[in-house]
C-alpha positions in Angstrom: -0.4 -7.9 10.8 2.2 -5.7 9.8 3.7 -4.5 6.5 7.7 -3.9 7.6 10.8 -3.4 5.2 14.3 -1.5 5.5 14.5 1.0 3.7 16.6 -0.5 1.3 14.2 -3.2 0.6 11.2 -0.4 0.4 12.9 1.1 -2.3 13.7 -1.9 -4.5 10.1 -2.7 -4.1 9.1 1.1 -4.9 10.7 1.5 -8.7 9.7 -2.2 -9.3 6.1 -1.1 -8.8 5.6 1.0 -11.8 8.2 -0.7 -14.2 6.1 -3.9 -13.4 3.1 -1.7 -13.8 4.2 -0.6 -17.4 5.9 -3.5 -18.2 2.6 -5.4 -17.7 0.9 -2.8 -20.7 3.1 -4.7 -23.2 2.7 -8.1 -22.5 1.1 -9.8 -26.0 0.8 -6.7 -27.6 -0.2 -6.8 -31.2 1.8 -4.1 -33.8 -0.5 -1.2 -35.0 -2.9 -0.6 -32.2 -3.5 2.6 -30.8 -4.2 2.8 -27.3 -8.1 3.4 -28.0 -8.5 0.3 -30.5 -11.2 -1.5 -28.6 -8.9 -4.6 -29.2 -6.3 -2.9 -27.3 -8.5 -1.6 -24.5 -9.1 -5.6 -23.2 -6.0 -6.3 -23.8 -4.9 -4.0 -21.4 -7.6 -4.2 -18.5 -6.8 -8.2 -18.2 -3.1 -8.0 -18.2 -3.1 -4.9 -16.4 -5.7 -6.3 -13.8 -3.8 -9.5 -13.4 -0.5 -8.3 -13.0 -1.7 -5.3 -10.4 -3.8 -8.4 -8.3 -0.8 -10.7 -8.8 1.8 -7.8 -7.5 -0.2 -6.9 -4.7 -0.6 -10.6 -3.7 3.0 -11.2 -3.9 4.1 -7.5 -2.3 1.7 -8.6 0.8 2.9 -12.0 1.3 6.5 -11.6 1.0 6.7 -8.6 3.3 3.7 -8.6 6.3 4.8 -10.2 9.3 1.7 -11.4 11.4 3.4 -13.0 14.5 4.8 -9.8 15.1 1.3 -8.3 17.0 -2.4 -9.1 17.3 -3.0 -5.6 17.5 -1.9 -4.9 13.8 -4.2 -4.0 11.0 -5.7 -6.5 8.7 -4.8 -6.6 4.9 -7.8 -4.7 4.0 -6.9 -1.9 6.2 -3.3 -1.9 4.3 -4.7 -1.9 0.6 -7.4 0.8 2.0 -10.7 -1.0 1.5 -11.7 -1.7 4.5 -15.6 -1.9 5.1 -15.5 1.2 8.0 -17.2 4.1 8.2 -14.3 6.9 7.9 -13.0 4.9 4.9 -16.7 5.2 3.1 -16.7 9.1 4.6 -13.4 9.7 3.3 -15.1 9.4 -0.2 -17.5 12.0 0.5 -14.6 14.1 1.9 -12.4 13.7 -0.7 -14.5 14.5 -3.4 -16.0 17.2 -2.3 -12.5 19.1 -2.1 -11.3 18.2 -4.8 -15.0 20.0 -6.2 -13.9 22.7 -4.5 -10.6 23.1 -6.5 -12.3 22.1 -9.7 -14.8 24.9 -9.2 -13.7 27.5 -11.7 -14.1 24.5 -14.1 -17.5 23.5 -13.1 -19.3 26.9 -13.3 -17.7 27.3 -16.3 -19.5 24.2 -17.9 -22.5 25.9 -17.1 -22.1 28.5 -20.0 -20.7 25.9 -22.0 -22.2 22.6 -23.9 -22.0 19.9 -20.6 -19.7 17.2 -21.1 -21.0 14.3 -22.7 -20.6 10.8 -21.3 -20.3 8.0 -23.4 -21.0 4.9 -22.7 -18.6 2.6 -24.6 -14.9 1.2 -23.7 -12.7 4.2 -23.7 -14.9 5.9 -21.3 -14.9 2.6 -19.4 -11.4 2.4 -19.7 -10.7 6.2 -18.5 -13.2 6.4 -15.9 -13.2 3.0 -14.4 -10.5 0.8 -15.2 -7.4 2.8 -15.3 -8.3 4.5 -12.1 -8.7 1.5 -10.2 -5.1 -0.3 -11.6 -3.4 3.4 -11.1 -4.4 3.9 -7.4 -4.3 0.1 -6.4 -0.3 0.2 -8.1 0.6 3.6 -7.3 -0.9 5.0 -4.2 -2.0 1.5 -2.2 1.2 -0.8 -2.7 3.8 2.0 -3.6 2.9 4.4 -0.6 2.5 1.1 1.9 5.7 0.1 0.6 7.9 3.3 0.7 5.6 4.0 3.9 6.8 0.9 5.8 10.1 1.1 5.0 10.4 4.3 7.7 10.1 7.2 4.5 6.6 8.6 6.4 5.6 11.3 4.6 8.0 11.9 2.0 6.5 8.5 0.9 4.0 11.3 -0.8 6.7 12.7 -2.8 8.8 10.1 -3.7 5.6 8.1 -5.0 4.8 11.2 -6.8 8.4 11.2 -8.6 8.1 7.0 -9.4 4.6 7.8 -10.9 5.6 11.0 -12.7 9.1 8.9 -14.2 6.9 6.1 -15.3 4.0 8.3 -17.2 6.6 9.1 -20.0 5.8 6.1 -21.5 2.9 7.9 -23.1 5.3 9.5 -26.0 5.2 6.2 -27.9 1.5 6.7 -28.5 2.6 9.6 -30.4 5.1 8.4 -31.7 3.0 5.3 -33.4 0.2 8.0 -34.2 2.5 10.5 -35.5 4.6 8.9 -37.2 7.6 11.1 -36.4 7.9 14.0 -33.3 8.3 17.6 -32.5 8.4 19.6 -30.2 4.5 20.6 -30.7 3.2 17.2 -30.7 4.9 16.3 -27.1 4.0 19.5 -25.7 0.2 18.0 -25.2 1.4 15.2 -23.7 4.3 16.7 -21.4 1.7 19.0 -20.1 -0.8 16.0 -19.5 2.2 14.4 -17.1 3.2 17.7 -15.8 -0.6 18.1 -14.9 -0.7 13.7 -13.3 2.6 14.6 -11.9 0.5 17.4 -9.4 -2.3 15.1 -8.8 -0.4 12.4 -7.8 1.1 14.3 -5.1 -2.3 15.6 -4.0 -3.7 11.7 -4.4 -0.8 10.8 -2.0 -2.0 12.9 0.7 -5.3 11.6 0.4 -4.1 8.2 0.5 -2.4 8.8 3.5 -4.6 11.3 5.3 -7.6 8.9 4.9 -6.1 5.7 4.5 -9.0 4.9 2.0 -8.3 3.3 -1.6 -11.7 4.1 -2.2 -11.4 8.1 -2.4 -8.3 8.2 -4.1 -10.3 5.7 -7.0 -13.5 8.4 -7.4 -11.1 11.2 -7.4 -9.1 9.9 -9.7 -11.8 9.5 -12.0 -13.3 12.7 -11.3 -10.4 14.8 -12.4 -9.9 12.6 -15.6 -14.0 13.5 -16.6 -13.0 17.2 -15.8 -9.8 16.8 -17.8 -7.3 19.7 -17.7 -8.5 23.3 -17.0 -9.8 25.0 -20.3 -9.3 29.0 -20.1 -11.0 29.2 -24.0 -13.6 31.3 -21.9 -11.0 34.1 -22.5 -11.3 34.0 -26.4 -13.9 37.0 -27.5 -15.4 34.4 -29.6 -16.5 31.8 -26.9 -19.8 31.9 -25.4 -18.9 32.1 -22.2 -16.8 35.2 -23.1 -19.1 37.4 -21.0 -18.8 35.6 -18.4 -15.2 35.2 -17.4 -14.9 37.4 -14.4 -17.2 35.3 -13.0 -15.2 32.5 -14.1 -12.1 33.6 -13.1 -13.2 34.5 -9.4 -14.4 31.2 -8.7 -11.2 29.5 -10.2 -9.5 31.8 -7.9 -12.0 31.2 -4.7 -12.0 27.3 -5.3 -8.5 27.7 -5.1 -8.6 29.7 -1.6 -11.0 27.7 0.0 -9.7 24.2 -1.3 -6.3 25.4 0.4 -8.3 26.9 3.9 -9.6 23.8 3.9 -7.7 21.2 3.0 -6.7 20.5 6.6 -9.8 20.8 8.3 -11.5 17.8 5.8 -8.7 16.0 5.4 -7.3 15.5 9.6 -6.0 12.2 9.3 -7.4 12.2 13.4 -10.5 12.3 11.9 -10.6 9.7 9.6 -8.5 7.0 11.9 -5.7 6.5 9.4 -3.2 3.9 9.7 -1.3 5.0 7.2 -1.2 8.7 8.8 -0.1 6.9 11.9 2.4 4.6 10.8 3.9 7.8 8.9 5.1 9.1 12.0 7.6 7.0 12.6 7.5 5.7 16.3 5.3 2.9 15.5 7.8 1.6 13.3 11.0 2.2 15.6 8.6 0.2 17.8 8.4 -2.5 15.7 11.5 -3.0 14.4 12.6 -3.4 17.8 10.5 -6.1 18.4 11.8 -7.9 15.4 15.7 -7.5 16.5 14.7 -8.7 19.9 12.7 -11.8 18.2 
């Protein structure tokens, strides 16, 4: 089957993606609850879990076109979980990179107290739930959408921008925790977007270079345990004080060899992908032809 819009269409479909995606994040709310209330935490995963499987049903339905060619992918192929061996390597891949670039960050932990994982609902939340919704919204259905709609590869970008528009939601929670804003207390939170904003764009390629919901889940989940890069290290008084050239050099060499590598692990040749393919173009001049002749 295939997933085939004008560009027009793509684009509705695009910024209706996250507003529906946000929208769904206020559905019943109660007044007073913080995002972390454990109230508010279910609240969310079943509304936000419903309206991303009913979105994706709908998107799917409304827009593949089966009679078009046997030879098209299946709908597993499109979301990105299908049971292949690239897409379970792509995992492996993807993670490992995106090590790489979070090396400076892992030695550091080393000098440091490690990270402790709780096991209650916010890390479940953080680590599990939100990553799934995000990726299955953003990357699978928004980058399908804007992909099939003949945008190819700036299909990363203009993703990125939807996703990076749509985080500013966030400022309410200070808002409702604060009580009243300045220009400190959204700093925090307008670096935590600026910070999503670059991941996004780097969980686009991925989505694209590996076709593979899967990866783009664990990495997003990865990078939210590591959180945002702590340079404390610098501070005489921190314990890994001593430390920090060694520190800095391997922020700076996970860096280098993240980017000298980036294209060797992540050839979209290597890991089949549909997406990658479709990106070009051809395939959907191609099409489309076939439609107008239909």
């Amino acid at each position: 089957m295939y997933v085939l819009m004008n560009s027009t269409h793509a684009l509705s479909w695009g910024i209706l993606t996250p507003f529906v995606f946000i929208f769904s994040l206020y559905i019943k709310r109660p007044s007073g609850h913080l995002k972390d209330h454990p109230d508010e935490i279910k609240r969310r995963c079943w509304v936000v879990g419903i309206t991303t499987l009913l979105w994706n049903i709908l998107f799917y339905y409304l827009n593949s076109h089966e009679h078009l060619s046997s030879q098209g992918p299946g709908i597993m192929t499109w979301i990105g979980i299908s049971f292949t061996f690239p897409n379970y390597l792509s995992v492996i891949c993807a993670l490992a990179m995106t090590n790489v670039l979070f090396a400076g960050s892992l030695v550091q932990v080393l000098f440091e107290d490690p990270p402790e994982i709780k096991r209650n609902l916010i890390s479940m939340k953080e680590y599990i739930m939100i990553p799934i919704f995000e990726e299955t919204m953003y990357r699978s259905c928004l980058i399908t959408c804007l992909i099939s709609g003949g945008f190819g590869w700036s299909s990363m970008w203009i993703s990125d921008l939807l996703y990076s528009l749509s985080l500013f939601y966030q400022i309410e929670d200070v808002i409702n925790f604060k009580r009243k804003t300045s220009l400190q207390s959204l700093t925090p939170v307008l670096f935590q977007i600026f910070f999503k904003s670059i991941f996004g764009l780097y969980a686009g390629y991925v989505f694209i270079v590996t076709g593979s919901l899967y990866s783009v889940i664990v990495v997003n989940s990865f990078t939210k345990f590591m959180g945002l890069p702590n340079f404390k290290f610098l501070e005489h008084t921190h314990p890994a004080h001593k430390y920090k050239n060694a520190i800095i050099f391997t922020y700076a060499s996970g860096v280098c060899v993240f980017a000298t590598l980036q294209y060797l692990m992540m050839n979209p040749e290597f890991f089949n992908s549909w997406h990658a393919e479709f990106s070009i173009g051809a395939l959907i001049i191609e099409i489309k032809i076939d439609i107008q002749v239909s």
